[in-house]
N, C-alpha and C positions, 0 to 999 in steps of 0.2 A: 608771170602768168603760168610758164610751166611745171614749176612748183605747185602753184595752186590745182593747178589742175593733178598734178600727182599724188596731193592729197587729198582730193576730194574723190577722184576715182577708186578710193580704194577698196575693198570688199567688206561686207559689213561686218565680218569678223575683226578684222581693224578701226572700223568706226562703235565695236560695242566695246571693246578693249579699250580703246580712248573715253570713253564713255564711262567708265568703271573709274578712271584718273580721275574724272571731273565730278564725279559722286564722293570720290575718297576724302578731296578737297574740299566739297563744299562741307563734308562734317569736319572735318579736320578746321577750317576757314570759323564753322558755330561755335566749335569747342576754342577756340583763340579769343574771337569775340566775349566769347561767357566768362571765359577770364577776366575781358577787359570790363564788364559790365560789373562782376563782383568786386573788383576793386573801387569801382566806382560805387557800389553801394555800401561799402565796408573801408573807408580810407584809412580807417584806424589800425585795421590789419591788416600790416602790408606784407607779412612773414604768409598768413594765411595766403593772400592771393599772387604771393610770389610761388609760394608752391602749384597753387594752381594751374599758374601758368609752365612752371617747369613740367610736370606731367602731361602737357599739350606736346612737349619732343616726340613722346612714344608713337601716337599716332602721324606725328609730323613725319619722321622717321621712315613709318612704313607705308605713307603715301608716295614720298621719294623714291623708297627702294621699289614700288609698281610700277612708278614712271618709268623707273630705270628699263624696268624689266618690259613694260609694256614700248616702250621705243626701240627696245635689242629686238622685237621682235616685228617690226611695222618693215612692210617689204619697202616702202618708199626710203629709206636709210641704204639701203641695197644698193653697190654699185652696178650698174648695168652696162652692156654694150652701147656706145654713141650717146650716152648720156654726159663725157665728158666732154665731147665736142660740141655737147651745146649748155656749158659754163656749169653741170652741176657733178664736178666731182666730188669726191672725199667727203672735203673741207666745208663747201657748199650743202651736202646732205648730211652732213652734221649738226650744220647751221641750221637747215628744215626741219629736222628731228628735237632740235631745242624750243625751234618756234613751236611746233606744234605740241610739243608737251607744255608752254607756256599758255599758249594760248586753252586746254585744256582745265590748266589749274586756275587760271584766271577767270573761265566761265567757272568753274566750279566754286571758289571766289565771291564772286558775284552773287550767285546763285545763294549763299550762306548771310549774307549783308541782306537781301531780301527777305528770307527767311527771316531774320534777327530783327529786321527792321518792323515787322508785318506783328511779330510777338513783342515786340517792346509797343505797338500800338501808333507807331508813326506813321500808318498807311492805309488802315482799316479800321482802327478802333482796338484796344484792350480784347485778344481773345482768347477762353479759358478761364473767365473772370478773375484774370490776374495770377493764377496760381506760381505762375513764375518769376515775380517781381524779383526776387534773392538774386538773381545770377543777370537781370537783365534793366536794371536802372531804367526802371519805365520812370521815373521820375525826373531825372535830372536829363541833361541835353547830353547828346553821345559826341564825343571829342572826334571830329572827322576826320585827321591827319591821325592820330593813335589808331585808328579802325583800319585805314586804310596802310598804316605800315606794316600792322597785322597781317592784314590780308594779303601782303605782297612777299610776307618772307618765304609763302610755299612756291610760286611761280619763280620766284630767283633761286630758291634751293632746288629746287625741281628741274628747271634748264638747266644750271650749272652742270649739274650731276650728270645730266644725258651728256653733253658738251665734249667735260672730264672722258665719259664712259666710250664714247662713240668717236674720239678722236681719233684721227688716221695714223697710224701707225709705222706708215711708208713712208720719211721724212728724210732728209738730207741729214748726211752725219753730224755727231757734235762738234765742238769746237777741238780742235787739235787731231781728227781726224781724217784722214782724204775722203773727198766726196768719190762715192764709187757705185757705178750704173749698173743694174742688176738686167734682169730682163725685158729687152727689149723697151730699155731708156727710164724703166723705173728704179726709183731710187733705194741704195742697199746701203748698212753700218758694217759689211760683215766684210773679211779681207776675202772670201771665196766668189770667184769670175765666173763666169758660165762658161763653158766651153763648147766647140764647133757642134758636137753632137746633140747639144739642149735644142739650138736653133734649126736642126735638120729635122728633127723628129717632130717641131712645129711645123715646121715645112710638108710633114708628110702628113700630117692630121690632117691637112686641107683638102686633102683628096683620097679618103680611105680607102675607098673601095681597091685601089691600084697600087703595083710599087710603085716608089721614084725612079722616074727612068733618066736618071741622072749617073751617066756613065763612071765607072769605080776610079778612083783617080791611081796615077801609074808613078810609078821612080819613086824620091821623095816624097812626092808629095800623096801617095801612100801612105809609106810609115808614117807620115804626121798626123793624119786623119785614124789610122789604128791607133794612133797613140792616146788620140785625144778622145775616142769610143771608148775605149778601156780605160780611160780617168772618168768620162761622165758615168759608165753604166757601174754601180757598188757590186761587189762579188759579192757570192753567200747570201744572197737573199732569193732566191730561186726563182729570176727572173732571167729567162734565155737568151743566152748573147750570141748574135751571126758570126760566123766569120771574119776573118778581118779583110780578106776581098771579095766581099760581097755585100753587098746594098742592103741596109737594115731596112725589114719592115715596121711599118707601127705598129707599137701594142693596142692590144683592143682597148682603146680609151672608154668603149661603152659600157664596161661592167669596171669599174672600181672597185678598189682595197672593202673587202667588208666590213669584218672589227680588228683592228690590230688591240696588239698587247698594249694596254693603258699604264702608263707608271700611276704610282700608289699616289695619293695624295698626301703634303707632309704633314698635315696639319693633325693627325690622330694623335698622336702624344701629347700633342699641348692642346687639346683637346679635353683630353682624358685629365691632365693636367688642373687645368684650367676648373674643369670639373668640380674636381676631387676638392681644393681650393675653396671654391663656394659653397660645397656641402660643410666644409667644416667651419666656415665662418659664421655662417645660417647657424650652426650647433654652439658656437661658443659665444656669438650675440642673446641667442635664447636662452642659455643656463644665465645669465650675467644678469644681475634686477637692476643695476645703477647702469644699465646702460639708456642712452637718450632714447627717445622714443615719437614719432611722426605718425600725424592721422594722415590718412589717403583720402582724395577728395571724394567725393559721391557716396557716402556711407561705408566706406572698407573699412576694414580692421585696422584699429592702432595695433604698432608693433615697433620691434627697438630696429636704429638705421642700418645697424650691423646686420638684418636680417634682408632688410632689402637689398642691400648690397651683395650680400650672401647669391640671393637671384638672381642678380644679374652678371655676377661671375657665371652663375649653373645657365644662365641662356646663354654666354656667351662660349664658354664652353661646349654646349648643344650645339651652337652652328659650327666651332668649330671643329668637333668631331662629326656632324654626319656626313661630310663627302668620303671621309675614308672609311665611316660604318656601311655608306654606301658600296662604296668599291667592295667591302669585305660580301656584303650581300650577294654582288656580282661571282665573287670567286667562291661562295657556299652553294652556288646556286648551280658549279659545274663540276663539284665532287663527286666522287662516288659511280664513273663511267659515265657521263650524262651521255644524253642523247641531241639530236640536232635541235632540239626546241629548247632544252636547259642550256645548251653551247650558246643558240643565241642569245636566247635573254640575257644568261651571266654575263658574253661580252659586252651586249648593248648598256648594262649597266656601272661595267667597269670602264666604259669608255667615257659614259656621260655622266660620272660618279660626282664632279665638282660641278657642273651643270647645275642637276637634280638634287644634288646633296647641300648644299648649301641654300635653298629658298623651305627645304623638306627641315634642315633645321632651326630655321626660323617658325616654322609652324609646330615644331615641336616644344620647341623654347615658349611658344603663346599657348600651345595646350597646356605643358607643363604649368604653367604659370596660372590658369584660368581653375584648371582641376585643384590647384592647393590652394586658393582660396576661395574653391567651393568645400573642401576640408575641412575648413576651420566652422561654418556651420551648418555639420552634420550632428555634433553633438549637441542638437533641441536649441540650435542657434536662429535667429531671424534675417532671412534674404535679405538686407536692406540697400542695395542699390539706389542711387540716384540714378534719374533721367541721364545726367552728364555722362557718371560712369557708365550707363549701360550703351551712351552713344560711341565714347569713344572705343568700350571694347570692341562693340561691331564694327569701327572704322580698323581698329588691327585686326580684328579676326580675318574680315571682310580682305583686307590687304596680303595678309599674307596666302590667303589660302590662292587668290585671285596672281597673286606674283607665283605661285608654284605651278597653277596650273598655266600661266604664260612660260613659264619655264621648260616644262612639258613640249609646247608649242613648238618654242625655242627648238629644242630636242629634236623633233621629229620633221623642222624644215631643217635640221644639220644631218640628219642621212637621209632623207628624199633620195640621193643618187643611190645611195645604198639598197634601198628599197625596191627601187623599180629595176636597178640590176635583179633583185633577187624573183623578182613578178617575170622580167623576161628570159631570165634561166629555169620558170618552168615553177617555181615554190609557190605552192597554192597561198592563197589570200588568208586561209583560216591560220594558218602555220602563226603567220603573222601576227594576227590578232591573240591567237594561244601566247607566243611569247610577251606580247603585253600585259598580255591580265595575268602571265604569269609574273615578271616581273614588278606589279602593281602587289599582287598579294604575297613576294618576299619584302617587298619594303613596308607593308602593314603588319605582317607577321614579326617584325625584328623591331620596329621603330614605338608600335604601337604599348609593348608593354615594359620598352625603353623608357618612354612619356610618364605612364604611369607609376611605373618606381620612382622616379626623379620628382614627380612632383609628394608621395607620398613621404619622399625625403625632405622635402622643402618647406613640408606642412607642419613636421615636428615639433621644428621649434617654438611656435605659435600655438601649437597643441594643447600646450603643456597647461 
């Protein structure tokens, strides 16, 4: 029950974000179904509707990576003070964060079986005067156990993934290593102990306001207690060390580290890599006439498979180079003597460069992709999309743009302390908002005519 209740209380930013899951699903759940309904009206082609269904992954795909993202970001996942003493640690709100991304995709689910049922004419009658017979076997009876396995692969890939993603990470060591208790009885992999001075300086947060008035210890047991101050506190980082007889105070625990120096991300070379790879595979599928050649469902363009392939090297490339284009964003943004507003943004974005940078290139990998085959007709060509295709684009567009801006989210509840350090040191509110919108319009200035080279690369071959 207090589970339930922590999911239900939660703020309606978290109930439209779940909300968004269960929309994603329910077209992702149609586009399955319409699969299943063309094979059933076409038994003859089974290559055809095998294809069909393999292209149901992509949006399958990026409803999972929202769940993902939309569960990273659900404060009910959040461990909290006393929440363990009454049985929902870890393990337990890992276990609520699955249920409730199931339970999301499973309404959504649902929600797509009605629909489907309602247009095949099982519930109300034939309506649209049948236009859609092809893809939805208003004819024949719909196989109940095939509909419903369909329906169930997004809710088990979908939990799983949160599960995977949101597992605790505080875990007794593995096998062959000693179990070794870190702080204050929690479990560590690592050979390094806490020493005397970890647990005193807990000891003195408890009571800020005042020293500890815990007398300096004398003889030995002195030098033991300076010994073990000057192993916990690191030199060289310009943080002020007492004396060694005299009673440390606590740091001001209420203003925290603002942006430290972010390491690089590694992934930019294979990246770049990776890239380069798909451009040229795209160029030498397209020169090549005997190479095989695949229709795309819903009206797209035939084209040879070398080329598709080609794409999906170049998106996967895209994701993985934007968290280090990110980062580079971050460090162009503090050249040239910046000032206190370009210092911040640049670090705020070199900090949360893999955050941001990885959901920013998934949406670039879908722009790119969307823009070059609206390329192919520009030259006095006819739109011809299907209904299908035009559903499932909106279900990835829809996905990734909806996972970046929870990433965002994401972002901005991991420096909250940061933030209100800087509000109660005195930094006005607009400061703030400047380094956002600045930040927002370096990563559209750098990414956006990234997108469009890449995709007018993509289109060539097909061009031709």
């Amino acid at each position: 029950m207090l589970a339930l209740r922590l999911t239900r209380a939660a703020r309606p930013a978290v109930h439209l974000r779940r909300l968004l899951v269960a929309t994603a699903a329910a077209g992702t759940g149609f586009l399955l179904l319409s699969a299943l309904g063309y094979a059933m009206v076409h038994p003859a082609h089974s290559t055809a509707a095998l294809l069909r269904l393999s292209w149901c992954a992509i949006p399958l795909a990026a409803t999972v990576y929202l769940a993902i993202a939309v569960a990273r970001t659900d404060p009910g996942t959040k461990p909290r003070p006393g929440l363990s003493a009454l049985g929902l640690g870890p393990a337990r709100l890992m276990a609520i964060a699955a249920l409730n991304t199931a339970l999301a995709c499973t309404l959504g689910s649902l929600l797509a079986l009605l629909v489907f049922l309602h247009l095949r004419g099982d519930l109300t009658g034939m309506p649209f005067d049948g236009a859609a017979k092809d893809f939805l076997a208003a004819n024949r009876s719909l196989p109940v156990p095939a509909a419903l396995t369909l329906l169930a692969v997004l809710p088990v890939l979908a939990s799983t993934a949160v599960a995977v993603t949101l597992r605790p990470r505080d875990l007794p060591g593995r096998a062959g290593r000693a179990r070794i208790y870190g702080r204050f009885g929690a479990y560590d992999t690592t050979a390094r102990r806490e020493t005397f001075g970890t647990y005193g300086r807990f000891g003195a947060r408890l009571f800020p306001s005042s020293p500890r008035s815990v007398p300096p210890p004398t003889g030995s047991h002195a030098a033991e207690t300076a010994q073990a101050a000057a192993a916990d506190v690191p030199s060289g980082d310009g943080t002020p060390q007492a004396p060694a007889g005299e009673p440390t105070l606590p740091a001001p625990a209420d203003v925290p580290e603002l942006i430290g120096v972010a390491k690089s991300p590694t992934g930019l070379p294979w990246g770049i890599a990776v890239l380069a790879a798909g451009l040229a595979v795209e160029s030498y599928a397209g020169a090549t006439e005997a190479t095989p050649r695949t229709t795309l469902p819903g009206g797209l363009a035939v084209g040879p498979v070398g080329v598709l392939a080609g794409w999906t090297l170049t998106a996967l490339g895209l994701i993985l180079a934007a968290p280090g284009l990110t980062h580079l964003c971050g460090r162009l943004l503090q050249t040239a003597r910046p000032g206190a507003l370009r210092l911040l943004a640049g670090r705020v974005l070199m900090a949360e460069a893999t955050r941001i940078g990885r959901p920013l290139g998934v949406v670039c990998a879908v722009a790119s992709a969307a823009f070059a085959a609206r390329t192919l007709y520009d030259d006095g060509g006819t739109l011809a999309f299907g209904p299908l295709t035009a559903l499932g684009g909106a279900v990835v567009a829809g996905c990734t743009l909806a996972t970046l801006l929870t990433a965002a989210v994401e972002a901005r509840q991991s420096r909250a302390d940061t933030t209100e350090a800087l509000l109660r040191l005195g930094a006005p509110a607009t400061v703030l908002r400047s380094a956002a919108a600045l930040r927002s319009g370096a990563l559209l200035a750098f990414f956006v005519p990234l997108t469009l080279l890449v995709a007018d690369l993509a289109a060539l071959p097909l061009a031709r």
